[in-house]
C-alpha positions as CSV (number, residue, x, y, z in Angstrom):
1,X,-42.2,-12.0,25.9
2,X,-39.5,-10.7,28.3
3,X,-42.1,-9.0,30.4
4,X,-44.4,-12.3,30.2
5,X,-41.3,-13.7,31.9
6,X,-40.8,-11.2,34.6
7,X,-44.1,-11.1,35.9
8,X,-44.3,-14.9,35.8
9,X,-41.1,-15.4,37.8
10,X,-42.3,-13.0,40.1
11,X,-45.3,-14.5,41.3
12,X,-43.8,-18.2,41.1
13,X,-41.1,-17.2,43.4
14,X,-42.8,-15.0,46.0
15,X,-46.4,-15.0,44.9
16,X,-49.3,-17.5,44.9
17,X,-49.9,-20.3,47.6
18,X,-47.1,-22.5,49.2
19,X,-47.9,-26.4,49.3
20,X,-44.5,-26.9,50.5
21,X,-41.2,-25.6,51.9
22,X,-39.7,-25.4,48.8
23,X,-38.1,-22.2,47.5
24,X,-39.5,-21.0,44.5
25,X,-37.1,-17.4,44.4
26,X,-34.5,-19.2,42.0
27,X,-36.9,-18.9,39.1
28,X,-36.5,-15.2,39.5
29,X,-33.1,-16.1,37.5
30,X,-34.8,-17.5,34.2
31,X,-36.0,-14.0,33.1
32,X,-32.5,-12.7,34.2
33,X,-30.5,-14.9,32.3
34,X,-32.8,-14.9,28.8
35,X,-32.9,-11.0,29.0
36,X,-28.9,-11.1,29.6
37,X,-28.4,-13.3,27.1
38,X,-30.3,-12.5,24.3
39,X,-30.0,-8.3,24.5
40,X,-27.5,-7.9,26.7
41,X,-26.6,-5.6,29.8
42,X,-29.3,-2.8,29.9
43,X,-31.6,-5.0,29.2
44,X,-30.9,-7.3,31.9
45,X,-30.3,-4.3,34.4
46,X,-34.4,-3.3,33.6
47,X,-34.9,-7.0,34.2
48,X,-33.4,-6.9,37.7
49,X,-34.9,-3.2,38.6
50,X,-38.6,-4.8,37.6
51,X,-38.2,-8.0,40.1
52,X,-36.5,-6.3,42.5
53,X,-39.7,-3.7,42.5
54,X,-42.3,-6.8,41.2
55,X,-40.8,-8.6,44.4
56,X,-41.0,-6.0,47.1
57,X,-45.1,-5.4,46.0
58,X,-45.9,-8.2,46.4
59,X,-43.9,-9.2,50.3
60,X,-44.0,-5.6,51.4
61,X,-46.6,-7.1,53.6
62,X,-45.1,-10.4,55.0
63,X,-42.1,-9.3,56.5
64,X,-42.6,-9.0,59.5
65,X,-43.7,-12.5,59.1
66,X,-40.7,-13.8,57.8
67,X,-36.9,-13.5,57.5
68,X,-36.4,-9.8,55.8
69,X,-33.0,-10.9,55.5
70,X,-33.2,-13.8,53.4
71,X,-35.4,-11.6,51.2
72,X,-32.8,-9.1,50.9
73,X,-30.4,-11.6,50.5
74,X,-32.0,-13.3,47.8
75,X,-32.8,-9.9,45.9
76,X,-29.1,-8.7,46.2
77,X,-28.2,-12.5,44.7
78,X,-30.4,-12.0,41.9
79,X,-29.6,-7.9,41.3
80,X,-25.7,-8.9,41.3
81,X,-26.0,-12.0,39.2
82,X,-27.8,-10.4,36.4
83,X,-25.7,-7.2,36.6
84,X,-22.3,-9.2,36.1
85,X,-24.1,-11.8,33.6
86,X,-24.8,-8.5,31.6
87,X,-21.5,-7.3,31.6
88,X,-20.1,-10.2,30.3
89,X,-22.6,-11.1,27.8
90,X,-22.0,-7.0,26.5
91,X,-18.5,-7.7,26.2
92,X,-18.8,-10.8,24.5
93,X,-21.0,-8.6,22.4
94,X,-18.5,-5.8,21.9
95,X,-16.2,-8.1,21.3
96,X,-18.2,-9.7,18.3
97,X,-18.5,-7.1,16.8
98,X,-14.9,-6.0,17.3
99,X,-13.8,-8.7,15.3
100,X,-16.6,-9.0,12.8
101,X,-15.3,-5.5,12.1
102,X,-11.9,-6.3,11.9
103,X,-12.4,-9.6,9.6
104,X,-13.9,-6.4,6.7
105,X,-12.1,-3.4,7.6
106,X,-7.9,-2.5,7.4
107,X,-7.2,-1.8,11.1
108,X,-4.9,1.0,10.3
109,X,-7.5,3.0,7.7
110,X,-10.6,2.0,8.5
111,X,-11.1,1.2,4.8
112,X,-12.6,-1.7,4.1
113,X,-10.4,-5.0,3.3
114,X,-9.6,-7.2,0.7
115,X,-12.6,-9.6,1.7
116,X,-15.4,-6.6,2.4
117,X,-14.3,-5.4,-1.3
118,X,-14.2,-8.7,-2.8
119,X,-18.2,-9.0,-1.3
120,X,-19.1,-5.5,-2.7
121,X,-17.9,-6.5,-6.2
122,X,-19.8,-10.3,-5.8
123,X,-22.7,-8.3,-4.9
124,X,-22.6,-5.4,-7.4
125,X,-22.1,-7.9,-10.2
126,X,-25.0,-10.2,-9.1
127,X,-27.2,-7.5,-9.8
128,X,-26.4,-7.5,-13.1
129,X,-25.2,-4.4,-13.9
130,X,-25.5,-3.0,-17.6
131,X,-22.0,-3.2,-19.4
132,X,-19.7,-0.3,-18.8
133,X,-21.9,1.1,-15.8
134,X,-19.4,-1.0,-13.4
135,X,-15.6,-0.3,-13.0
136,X,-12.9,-1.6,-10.3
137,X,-10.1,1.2,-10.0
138,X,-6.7,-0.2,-8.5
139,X,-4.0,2.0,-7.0
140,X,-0.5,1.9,-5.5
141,X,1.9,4.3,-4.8
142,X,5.4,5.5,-7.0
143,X,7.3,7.0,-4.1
144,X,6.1,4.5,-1.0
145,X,8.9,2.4,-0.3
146,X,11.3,5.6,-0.8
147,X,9.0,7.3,2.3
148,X,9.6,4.1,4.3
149,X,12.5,3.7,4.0
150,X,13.7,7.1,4.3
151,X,11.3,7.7,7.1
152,X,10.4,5.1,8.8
153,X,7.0,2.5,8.6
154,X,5.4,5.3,11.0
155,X,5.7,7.8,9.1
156,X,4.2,5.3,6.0
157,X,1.6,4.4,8.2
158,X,0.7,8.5,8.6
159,X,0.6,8.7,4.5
160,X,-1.4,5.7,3.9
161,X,-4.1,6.8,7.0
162,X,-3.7,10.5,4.8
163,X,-4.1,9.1,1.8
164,X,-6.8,6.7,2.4
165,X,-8.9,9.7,3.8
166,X,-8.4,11.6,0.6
167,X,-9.6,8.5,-1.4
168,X,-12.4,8.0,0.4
169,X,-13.4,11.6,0.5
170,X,-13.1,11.5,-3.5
171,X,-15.7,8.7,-4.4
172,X,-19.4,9.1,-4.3
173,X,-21.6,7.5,-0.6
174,X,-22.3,4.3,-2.9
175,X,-18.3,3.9,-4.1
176,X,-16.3,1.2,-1.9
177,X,-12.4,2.4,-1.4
178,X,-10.6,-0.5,0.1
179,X,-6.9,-1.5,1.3
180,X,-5.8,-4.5,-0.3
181,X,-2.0,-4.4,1.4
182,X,0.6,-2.6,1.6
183,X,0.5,0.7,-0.5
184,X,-2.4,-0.5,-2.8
185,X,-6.0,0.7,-2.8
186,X,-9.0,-0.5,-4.4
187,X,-12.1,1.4,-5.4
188,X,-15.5,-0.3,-6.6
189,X,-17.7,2.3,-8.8
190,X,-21.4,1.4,-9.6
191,X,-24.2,2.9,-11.5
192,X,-21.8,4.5,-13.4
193,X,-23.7,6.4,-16.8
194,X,-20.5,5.5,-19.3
195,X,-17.3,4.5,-19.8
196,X,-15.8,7.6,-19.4
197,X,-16.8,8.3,-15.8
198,X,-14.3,6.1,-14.8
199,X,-11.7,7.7,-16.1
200,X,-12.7,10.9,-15.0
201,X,-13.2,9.0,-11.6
202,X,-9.6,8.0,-11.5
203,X,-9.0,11.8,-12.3
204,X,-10.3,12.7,-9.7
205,X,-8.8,10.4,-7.2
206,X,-5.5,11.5,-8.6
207,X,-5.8,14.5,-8.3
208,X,-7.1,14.5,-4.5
209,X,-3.2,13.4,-3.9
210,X,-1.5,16.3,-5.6
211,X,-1.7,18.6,-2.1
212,X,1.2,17.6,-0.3
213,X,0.8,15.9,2.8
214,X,2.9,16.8,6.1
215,X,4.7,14.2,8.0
216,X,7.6,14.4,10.8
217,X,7.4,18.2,9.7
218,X,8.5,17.7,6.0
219,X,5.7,18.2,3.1
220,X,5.8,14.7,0.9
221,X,4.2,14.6,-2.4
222,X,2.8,10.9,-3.1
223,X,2.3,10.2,-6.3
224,X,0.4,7.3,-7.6
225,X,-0.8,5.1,-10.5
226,X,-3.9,3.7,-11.3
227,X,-5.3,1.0,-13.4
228,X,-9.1,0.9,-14.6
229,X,-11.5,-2.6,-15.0
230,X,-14.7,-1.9,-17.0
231,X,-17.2,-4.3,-16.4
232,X,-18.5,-5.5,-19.9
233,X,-20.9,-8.6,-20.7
234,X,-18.2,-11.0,-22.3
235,X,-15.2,-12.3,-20.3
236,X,-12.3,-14.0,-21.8
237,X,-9.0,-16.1,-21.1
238,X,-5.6,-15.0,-19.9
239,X,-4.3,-14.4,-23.5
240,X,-7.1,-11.9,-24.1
241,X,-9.3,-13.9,-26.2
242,X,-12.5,-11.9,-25.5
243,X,-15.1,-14.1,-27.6
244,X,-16.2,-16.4,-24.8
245,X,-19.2,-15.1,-23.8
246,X,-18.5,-15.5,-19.8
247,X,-19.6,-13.0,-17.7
248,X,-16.4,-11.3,-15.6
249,X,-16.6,-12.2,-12.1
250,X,-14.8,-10.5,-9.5
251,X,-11.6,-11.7,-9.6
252,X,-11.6,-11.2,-13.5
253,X,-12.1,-8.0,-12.5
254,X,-9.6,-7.1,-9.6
255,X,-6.6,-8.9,-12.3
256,X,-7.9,-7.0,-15.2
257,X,-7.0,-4.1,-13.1
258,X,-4.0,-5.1,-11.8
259,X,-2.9,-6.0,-15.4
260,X,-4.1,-2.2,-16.5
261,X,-1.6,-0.9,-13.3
262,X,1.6,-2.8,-14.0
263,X,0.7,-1.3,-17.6
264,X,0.5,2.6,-16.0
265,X,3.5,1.7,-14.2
266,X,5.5,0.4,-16.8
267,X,5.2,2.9,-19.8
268,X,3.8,6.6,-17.4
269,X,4.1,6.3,-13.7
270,X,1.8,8.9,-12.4
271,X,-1.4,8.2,-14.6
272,X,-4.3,6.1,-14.8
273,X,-4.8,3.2,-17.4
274,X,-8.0,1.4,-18.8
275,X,-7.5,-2.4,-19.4
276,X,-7.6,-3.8,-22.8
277,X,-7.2,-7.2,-23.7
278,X,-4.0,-6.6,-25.9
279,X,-2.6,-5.7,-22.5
280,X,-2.7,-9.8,-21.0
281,X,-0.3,-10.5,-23.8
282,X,1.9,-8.3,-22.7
283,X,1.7,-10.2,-19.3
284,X,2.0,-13.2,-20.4
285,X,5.3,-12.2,-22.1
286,X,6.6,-10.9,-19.1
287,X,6.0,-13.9,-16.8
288,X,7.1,-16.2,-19.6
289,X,10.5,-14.2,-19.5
290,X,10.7,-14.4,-15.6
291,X,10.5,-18.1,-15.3
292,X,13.3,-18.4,-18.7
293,X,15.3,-15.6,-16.6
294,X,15.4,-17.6,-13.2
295,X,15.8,-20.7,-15.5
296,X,18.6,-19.1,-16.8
297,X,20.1,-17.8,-13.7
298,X,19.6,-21.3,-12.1
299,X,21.9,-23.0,-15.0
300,X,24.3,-20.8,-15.4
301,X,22.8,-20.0,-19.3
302,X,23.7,-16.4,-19.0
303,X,26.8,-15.0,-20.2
304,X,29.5,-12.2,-19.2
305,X,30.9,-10.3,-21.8
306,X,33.7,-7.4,-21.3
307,X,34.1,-4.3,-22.4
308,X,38.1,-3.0,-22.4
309,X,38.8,0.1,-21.1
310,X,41.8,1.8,-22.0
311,X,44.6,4.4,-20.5
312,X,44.0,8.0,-22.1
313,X,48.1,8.8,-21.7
314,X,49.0,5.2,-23.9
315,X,45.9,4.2,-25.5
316,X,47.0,0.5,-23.8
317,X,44.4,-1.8,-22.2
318,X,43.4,-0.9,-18.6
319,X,41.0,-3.1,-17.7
320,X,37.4,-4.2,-18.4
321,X,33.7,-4.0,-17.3
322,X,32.0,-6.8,-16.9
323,X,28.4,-6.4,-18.6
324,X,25.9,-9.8,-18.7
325,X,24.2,-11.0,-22.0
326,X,21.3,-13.2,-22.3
327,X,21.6,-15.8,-25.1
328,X,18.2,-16.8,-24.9
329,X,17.0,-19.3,-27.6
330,X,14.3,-17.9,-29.1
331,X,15.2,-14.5,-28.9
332,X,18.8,-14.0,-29.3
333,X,21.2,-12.4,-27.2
334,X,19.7,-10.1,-25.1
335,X,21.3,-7.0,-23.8
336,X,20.9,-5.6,-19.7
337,X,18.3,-3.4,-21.1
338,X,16.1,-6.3,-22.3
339,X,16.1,-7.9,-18.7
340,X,17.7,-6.4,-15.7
341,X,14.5,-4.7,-14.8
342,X,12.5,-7.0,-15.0
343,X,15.3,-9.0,-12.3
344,X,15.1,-6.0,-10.3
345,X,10.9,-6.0,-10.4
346,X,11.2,-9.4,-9.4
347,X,13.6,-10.0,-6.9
348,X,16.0,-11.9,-9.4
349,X,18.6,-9.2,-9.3
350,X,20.5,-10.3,-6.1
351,X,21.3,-14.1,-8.0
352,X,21.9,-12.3,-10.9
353,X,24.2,-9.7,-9.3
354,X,25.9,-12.4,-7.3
355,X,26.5,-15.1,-10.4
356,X,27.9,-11.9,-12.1
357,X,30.2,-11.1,-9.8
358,X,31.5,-14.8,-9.3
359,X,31.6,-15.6,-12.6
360,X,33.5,-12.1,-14.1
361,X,35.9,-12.7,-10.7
362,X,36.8,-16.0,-11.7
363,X,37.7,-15.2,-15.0
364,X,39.5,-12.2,-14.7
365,X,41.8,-14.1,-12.6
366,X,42.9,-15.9,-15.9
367,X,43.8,-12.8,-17.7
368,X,47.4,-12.8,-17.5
369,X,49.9,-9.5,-16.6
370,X,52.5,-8.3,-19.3
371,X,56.0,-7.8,-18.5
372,X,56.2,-4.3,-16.8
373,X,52.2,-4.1,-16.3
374,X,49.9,-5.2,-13.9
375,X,46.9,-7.4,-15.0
376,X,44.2,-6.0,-16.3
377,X,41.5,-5.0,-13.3
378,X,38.0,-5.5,-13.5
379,X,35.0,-3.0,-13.1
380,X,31.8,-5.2,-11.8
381,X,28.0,-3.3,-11.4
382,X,26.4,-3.3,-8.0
383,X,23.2,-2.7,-7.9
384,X,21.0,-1.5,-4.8
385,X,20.0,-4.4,-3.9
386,X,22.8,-6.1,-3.4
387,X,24.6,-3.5,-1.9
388,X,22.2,-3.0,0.9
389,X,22.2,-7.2,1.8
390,X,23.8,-7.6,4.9
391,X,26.4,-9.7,3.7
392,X,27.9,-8.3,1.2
393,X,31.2,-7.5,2.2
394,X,31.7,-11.3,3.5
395,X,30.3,-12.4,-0.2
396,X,32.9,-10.3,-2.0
397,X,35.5,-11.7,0.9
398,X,34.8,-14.7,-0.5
399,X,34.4,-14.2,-4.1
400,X,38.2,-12.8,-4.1
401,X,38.9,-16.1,-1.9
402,X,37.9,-18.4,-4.1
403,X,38.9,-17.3,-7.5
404,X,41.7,-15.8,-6.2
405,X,41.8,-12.7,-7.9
406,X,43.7,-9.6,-6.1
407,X,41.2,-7.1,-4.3
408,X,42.8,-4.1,-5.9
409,X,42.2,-5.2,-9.4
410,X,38.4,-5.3,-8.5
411,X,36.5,-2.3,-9.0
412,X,32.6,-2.0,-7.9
413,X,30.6,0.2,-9.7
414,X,28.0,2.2,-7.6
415,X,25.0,4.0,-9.3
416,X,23.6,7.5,-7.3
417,X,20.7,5.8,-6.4
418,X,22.4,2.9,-4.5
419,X,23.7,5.8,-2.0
420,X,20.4,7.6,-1.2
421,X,18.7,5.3,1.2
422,X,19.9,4.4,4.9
423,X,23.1,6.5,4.4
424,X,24.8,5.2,7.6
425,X,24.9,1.8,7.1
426,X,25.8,2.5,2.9
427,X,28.6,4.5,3.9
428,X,30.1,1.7,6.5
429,X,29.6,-0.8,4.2
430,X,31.9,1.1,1.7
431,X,34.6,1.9,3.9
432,X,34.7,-1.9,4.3
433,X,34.8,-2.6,1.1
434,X,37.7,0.2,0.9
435,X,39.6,-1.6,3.9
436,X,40.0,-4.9,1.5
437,X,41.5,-2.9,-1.1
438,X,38.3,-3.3,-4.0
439,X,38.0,0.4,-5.9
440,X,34.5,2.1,-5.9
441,X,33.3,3.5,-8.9
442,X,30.8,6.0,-9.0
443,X,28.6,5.4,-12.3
444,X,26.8,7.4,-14.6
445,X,28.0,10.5,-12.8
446,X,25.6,13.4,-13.3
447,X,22.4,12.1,-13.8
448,X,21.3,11.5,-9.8
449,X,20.7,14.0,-7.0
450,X,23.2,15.5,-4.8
451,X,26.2,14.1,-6.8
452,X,28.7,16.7,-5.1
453,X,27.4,15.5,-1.4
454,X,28.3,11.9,-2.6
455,X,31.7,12.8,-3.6
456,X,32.5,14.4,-0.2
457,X,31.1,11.9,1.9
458,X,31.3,8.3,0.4
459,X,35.4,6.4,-0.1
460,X,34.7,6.8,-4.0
461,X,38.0,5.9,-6.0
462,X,36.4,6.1,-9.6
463,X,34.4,9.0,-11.4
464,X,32.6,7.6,-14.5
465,X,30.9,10.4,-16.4
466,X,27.6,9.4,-18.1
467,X,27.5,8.3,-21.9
468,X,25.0,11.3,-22.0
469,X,27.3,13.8,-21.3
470,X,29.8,12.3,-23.7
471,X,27.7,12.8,-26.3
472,X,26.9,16.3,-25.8
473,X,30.8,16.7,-26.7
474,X,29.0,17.5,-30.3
475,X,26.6,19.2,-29.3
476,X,29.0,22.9,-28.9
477,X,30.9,24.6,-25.6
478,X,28.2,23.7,-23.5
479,X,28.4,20.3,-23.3
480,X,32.2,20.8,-23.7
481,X,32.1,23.4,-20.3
482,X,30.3,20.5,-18.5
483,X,32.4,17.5,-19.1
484,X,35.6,19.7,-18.4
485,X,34.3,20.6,-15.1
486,X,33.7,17.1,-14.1
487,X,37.2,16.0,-15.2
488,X,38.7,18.9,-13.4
489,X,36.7,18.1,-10.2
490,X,38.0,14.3,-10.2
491,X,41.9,15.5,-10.8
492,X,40.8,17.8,-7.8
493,X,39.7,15.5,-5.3
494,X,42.3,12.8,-7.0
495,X,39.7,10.6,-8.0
496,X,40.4,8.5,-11.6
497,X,37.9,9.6,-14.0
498,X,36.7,7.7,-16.6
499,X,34.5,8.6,-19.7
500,X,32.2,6.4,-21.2
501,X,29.9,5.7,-24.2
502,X,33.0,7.3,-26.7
503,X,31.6,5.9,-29.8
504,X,33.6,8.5,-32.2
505,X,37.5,9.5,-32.9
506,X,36.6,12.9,-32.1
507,X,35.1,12.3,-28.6
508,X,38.3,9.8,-27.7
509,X,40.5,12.7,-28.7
510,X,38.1,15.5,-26.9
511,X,38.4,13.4,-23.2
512,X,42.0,13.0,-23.7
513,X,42.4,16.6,-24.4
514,X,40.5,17.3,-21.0
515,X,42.0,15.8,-19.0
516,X,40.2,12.3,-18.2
517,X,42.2,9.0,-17.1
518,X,40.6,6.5,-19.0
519,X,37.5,5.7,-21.7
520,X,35.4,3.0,-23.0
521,X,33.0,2.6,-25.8
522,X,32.4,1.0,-29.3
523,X,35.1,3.2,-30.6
524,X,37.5,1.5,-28.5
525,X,35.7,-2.2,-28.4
526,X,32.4,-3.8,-28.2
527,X,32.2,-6.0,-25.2
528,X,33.8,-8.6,-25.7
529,X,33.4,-13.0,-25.1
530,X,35.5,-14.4,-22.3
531,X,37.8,-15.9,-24.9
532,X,38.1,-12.9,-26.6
533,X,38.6,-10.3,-23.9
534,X,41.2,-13.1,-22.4
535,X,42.8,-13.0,-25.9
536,X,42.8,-9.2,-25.9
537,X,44.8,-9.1,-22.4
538,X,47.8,-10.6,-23.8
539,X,47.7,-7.6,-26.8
540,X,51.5,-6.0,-26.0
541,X,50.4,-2.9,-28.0
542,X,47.9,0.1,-27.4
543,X,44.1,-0.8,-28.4
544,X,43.5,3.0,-29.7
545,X,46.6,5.0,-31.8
546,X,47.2,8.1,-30.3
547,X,48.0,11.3,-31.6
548,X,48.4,14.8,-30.3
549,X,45.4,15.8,-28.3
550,X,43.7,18.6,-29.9
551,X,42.9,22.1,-28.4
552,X,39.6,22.3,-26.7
553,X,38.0,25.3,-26.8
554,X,35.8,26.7,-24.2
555,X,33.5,29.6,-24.7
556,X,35.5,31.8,-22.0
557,X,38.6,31.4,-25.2
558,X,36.2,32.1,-28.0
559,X,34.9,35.1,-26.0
560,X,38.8,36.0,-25.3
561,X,39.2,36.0,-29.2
C-alpha cells in the first residue's frame, strides 16, 4: 500500500500530461504524511528518499526546460516536512508508550503495579485454573520504616530497587512479582502442581532476602513477612463462611492474602502464612475493636487508673503512674495490653496518648499535699509517637496550663525505643521538656539497645528498672548482681531509680536493701480509681510497714565465705 502511494504521487505530481498550469507536486505529501503517521519516522524518511529519487527519474530530463530551482525547492519542502512530521509522530510514539508503561509498571522497580497485577490475576483466573494450582503471595517488610527513618527515603528507595530484583530473580519466567506501595510486594504463581509449592515458593522468596544488602556503606538485613492465597473453587463471605459456592475473584484473593499477612505479622514476624478462613474472624474482631476504641476515645469512655508508688526510706506515698483501662461493655475492663497496640497499629495512639495525659493532669491537680509533704507527683507514659509530634512540648505547656498542675510534679515516662530514631531532634525536645521543670523517666530499663549511651546523652531524671529484672530477684545472685548494678549506676549518675513489678515482701525488702529510691507493684497497690487513688493521697501514714532491710548477698560475699 505505502509503495502503491509513492509511486502514484510521483507520477501525479511530475509525471503524466499537463492540461493545465496547475501544480500537481503537493500530492507528493499524501504518501509522506500516511507513512509518518501510521509507522512513524523511518518509515517516513524511506518515503521521502523514494520520491526524492522517484522524482529526479522521471525530470532528470526537463530541466533544462524548466525552473531547476523550484524543483529543488519543492523536493527540499517535501524531504523536510516529512523528516520533522516523523520526528514528531516518533515521539508522540515514544511517548505512548512511555506512559502506557508507566500506567503497569512501579517507576522506581520496574515491577509491575497494582493495576498490571490486578490484570494478571483477572486473567489467570479466567482460565480457570484447577483448585490449589493458583496462589497470590503478599509481602512487606519488618524493618522498613526503621531503614527510612534511620536512613533516609534514598536509602529505602536502594533496598526496595534491591529487594525487588531478588524477588523477581526468585519466581519462575511465568510468576508476576509486583509493587503494590510502599514496602509491599505481590507475587502471582500459576500452574502450580499442589498446595505445598506455595509454601515452598514463599520459602524461597524469603530466603532470597537473608544476604544482607549494602547501602550508604552499612550491610542492612531486611527481613520480611509473607502471607499466602490459594485459589480453591468455593469463595465465601467476610466471616469465613466458605459454603457459598462463588468462585474467588481477584480481589478475594489479594484480601485473603493480606488477611494471611497481618496474621504472620501479628503472632511470627519473619515467616510466611497460608490463609484459612478462621483467620477473617480474627479480622473482623480486630476492626470491630478499632471502631469501639476510637468510639471510646471520642467520648471520653476510657478510664485512668493509678498505681501508687512509694519512698523506699519511709514506705510513704510518693506519687503515682497513671495507667488507662478500657471498660468496654461487652468485654470488661480491659488492661493496656488488650488495646494499646492495636492504637499504635492504627494511628489511635496519639488521641489516646493525649486524652491520657489531660485527663491524669487534671486530676492529679486535686490530690491534695499533707502538712510537711509535697503533693503526690505524677508519672504519665509517652509513647513514640507522641514524642516525635512536633508539638509536643506546647501540648504539655498547655496541659500544665490548664489543669494547673505544677511541672515538677509531672514525670514523663520514656521507653528505649522512643530514643532510637532521629536522635537530634529527640534529644532537643527533651531538654525542653527539662527547661519547664517535667521529670523524664526512663522505663523498662534494660530491655532496649544501647541503654548506657541513653543515659549519657539524653536529660533523664528517673531510672525505672524492668518488672523482669525484678523478678529475677528469686531467681539467685545473678539476677541479684544485675539489679544491684543498675541501682548503683542510678545513685552514680544521681538519677532516682525506681523498681517496679514488686509483687512479693521479699522483693520490697531486696530493692530497699540495694539501694533503690522508690517501688511499685501489687505488693504495694493495684492501680487504683480516681476516687480511690485521691482518697489514698490524703493517707498520713506509710502505705508499706518497714522493717530493717535485710543483708543481700552477692556471690563475690558467698565466694569471700
Amino acid at each position: 500500500m505505502a509503495a502503491v502511494l509513492v509511486v502514484a504521487a510521483v507520477w501525479a505530481g511530475y509525471g503524466g500530461p499537463r492540461g493545465t498550469t496547475l501544480n500537481y507536486s503537493y500530492v507528493l505529501f499524501i504518501p509522506v504524511l500516511w507513512i509518518a503517521t501510521r509507522h512513524g519516522f523511518v518509515p517516513a524518511a524511506v518515503c521521502v528518499l523514494a520520491l526524492n529519487v522517484g522524482v529526479a527519474l522521471l525530470t532528470g530530463g526537463q530541466i533544462a526546460e524548466t525552473s531547476g530551482l523550484a524543483l529543488q525547492f519543492g523536493l527540499v519542502t517535501v524531504t523536510v516536512s516529512g523528516l520533522l512530521l516523523g520526528a514528531v509522530i516518533r515521539e508522540r510514539q515514544h511517548l505512548s508508550a512511555r506512559l502506557a508503561y508507566l500506567a503497569l509498571h512501579d517507576p522506581l522497580t520496574g515491577l509491575g503495579n497494582r493495576r498490571l497485577f490486578g490484570e494478571r490475576v483477572a486473567r489467570a483466573l479466567e482460565a480457570s485454573p484447577a483448585p490449589n494450582s493458583l496462589a497470590v503471595l503478599l509481602m512487606d517488610f519488618d524493618n522498613f520504616k526503621a531503614i527510612n527513618d534511620s536512613l533516609g527515603h534514598s536509602a529505602g528507595d536502594q533496598v526496595l530497587i534491591l529487594t525487588g530484583q531478588r524477588l523477581q530473580a526468585g519466581v519462575r519466567p511465568g510468576d508476576t512479582v509486583a509493587r503494590l506501595g510502599g514496602d509491599e510486594f505481590a507475587v502471582l504463581l500459576c500452574d502450580l502442581p499442589g498446595p505445598q509449592h506455595a509454601s515452598e515458593a514463599a520459602d524461597r522468596l524469603l530466603r532470597a532476602l537473608e544476604p544482607t544488602i549494602s547501602v550508604q556503606g552499612l550491610e542492612l538485613q531486611v527481613r520480611a513477612s509473607l502471607g499466602i492465597a490459594l485459589y480453591d473453587d468455593l469463595g465465601g463471605d467476610l466471616g469465613g463462611d466458605l459454603g457459598g459456592g462463588t468462585p474467588l475473584d481477584g480481589g478475594t484473593l489479594l484480601r485473603n492474602a493480606d488477611v494471611a499477612l497481618y496474621h504472620a505479622k501479628a503472632h511470627s514476624r519473619g515467616r510466611a502464612q497460608v490463609f484459612d478462613a478462621s483467620m477473617h474472624r480474627e479480622v473482623l474482631d480486630r476492626l470491630e475493636l478499632e471502631t469501639e476504641l476510637r468510639v471510646a476515645i471520642g467520648s471520653g469512655a476510657l478510664e485512668v487508673h493509678y498505681q501508687p508508688v512509694v519512698d523506699l526510706d519511709s514506705g510513704h506515698l510518693r506519687g503515682f503512674e497513671a495507667l488507662v483501662r478500657w471498660p468496654h461493655p461487652t468485654r470488661g475492663l480491659l488492661s493496656p495490653e488488650a488495646f494499646i497496640p492495636l492504637a499504635e497499629d492504627t494511628g489511635l495512639i496519639v488521641p489516646l496518648d493525649r486524652w491520657t495525659l489531660r485527663t491524669a493532669a487534671h486530676e492529679a491537680a486535686t490530690w491534695p499535699a499533707l502538712p510537711g509533704r509535697m503533693a503526690p507527683a505524677l508519672g504519665v507514659n509517652l509513647t513514640a509517637a507522641q514524642m516525635h509530634l512536633p508539638g509536643l512540648v506546647a501540648e504539655v505547656r498547655g496541659v500544665l496550663g490548664s489543669s494547673g498542675l505544677a511541672p515538677e510534679r509531672l514525670t514523663l515516662e520514656l521507653t528505649e525505643n522512643v530514643l532510637m530514631n532521629d536522635r537530634n531532634t529527640t534529644l532537643d525536645t527533651m531538654r525542653t521538656l527539662r527547661e519547664l521543670g517535667v521529670g523524664l523517666a526512663l522505663d523498662d530499663f534494660g530491655t532496649g539497645y544501647s541503654s548506657l549511651s541513653y543515659l549519657r546523652q539524653f536529660p533523664i531524671s528517673d531510672l525505672k528498672v524492668d518488672r523482669s529484672f525484678i523478678a529475677d530477684l528469686d531467681g539467685g545472685h545473678t539476677g541479684t548482681a544485675l539489679v544491684r548494678a543498675v541501682s548503683e549506676l542510678g545513685q552514680a549518675l544521681g538519677l532516682t531509680s525506681v523498681a517496679e513489678g514488686i509483687e512479693t515482701p521479699e522483693q520490697f525488702a531486696q530493692v530497699r536493701a540495694l539501694g533503690f529510691t522508690l517501688a511499685q507493684g501489687f505488693y504495694i497497690s493495684p492501680p487504683l480509681e480516681a476516687a480511690a487513688a485521691r482518697a489514698l493521697a490524703q493517707q498520713a501514714g506509710p502505705l508499706v510497714v518497714m522493717e530493717l532491710p535485710p543483708t543481700v548477698e552477692t556471690k563475690a560475699d558467698t565466694d569471700a565465705v
